[in-house]
N, C-alpha and C positions, 0 to 999 in steps of 0.2 A: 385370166380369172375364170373360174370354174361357173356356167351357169347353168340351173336345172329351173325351165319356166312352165308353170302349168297353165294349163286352161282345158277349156270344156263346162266350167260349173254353171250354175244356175237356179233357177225355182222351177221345179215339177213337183207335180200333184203322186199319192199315194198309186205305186202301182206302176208309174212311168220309170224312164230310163235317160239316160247319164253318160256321157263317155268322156272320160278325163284321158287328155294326153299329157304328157310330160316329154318336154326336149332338152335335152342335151348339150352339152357346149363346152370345148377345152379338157375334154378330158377321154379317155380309152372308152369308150363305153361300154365294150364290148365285155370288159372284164371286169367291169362291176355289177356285185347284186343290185338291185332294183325294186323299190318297193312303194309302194303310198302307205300314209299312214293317216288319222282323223283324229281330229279333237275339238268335241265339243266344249259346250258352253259349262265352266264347270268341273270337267272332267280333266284325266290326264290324259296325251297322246295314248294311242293304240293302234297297234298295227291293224290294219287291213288287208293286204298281200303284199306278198315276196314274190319273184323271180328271180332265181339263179344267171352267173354267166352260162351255165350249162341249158337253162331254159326248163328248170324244176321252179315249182309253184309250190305256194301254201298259202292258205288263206286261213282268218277271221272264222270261228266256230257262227258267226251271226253272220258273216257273209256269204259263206260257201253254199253254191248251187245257186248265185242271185250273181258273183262278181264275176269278173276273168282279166286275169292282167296274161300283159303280153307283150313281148317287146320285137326290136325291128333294130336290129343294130348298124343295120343298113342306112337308115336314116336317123338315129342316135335319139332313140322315144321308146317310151312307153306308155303304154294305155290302159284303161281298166275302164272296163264296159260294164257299166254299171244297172240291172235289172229288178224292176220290182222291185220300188226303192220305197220303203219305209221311214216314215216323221222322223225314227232312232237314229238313223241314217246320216240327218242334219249335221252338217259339222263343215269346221274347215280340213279341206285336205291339204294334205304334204306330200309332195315327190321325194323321195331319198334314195340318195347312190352311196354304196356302201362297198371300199375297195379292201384290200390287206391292210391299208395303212390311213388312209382316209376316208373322210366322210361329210357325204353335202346335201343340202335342202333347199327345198324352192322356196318362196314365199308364200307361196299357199293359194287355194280355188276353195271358194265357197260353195256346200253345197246343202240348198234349202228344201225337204220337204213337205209340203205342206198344201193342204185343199184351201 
């Protein structure tokens, strides 16, 4: 059974930083895209970044120059390093792997902004 489990979330203050990993489990990793995605309270999911198997990025027009995801297929994870983190920010996150044929999500990491 396929599992993708996140962690790193938490409560930081306006301005601090976040690093979400995502692991992997039962499946190639190396050939699936990779991405996190958020959804807050309210709202619908949205992507936050992509990473290719090739190791091409794309981010969130509200993320870019604050996120950076990255993977390690080595150890079957990926991360996003999260800076200068804004209240908008709040949300739960999702890990997704995304192959030719399939597709799978974690259960999700909370992450709270707030003074």
């Amino acid at each position: 059974q396929v599992h993708l489990v996140e962690s790193g979330g938490g409560l930081v203050q306006p301005g601090g930083s976040l690093r979400l990993s995502c692991a992997a489990s039962q499946i190639t990793f190396s050939i699936y895209n990779m991405g996190w995605y958020r959804q807050a309270p309210g709202k619908q999911r949205e992507l936050v970044a992509v990473i290719s198997s090739g190791g091409n990025t794309n981010y969130a027009d509200s993320v870019k120059g604050r996120f950076t995801i990255s993977r390690d297929n080595a150890k079957n994870t990926v991360t996003l390093q999260m800076n200068s983190l804004k209240p908008e920010d709040t949300a739960l996150y999702y890990c997704n792997g995304r192959g030719a044929i399939r597709e799978y999500w974690g259960q999700g990491t909370q992450v709270t902004v707030s003074s």
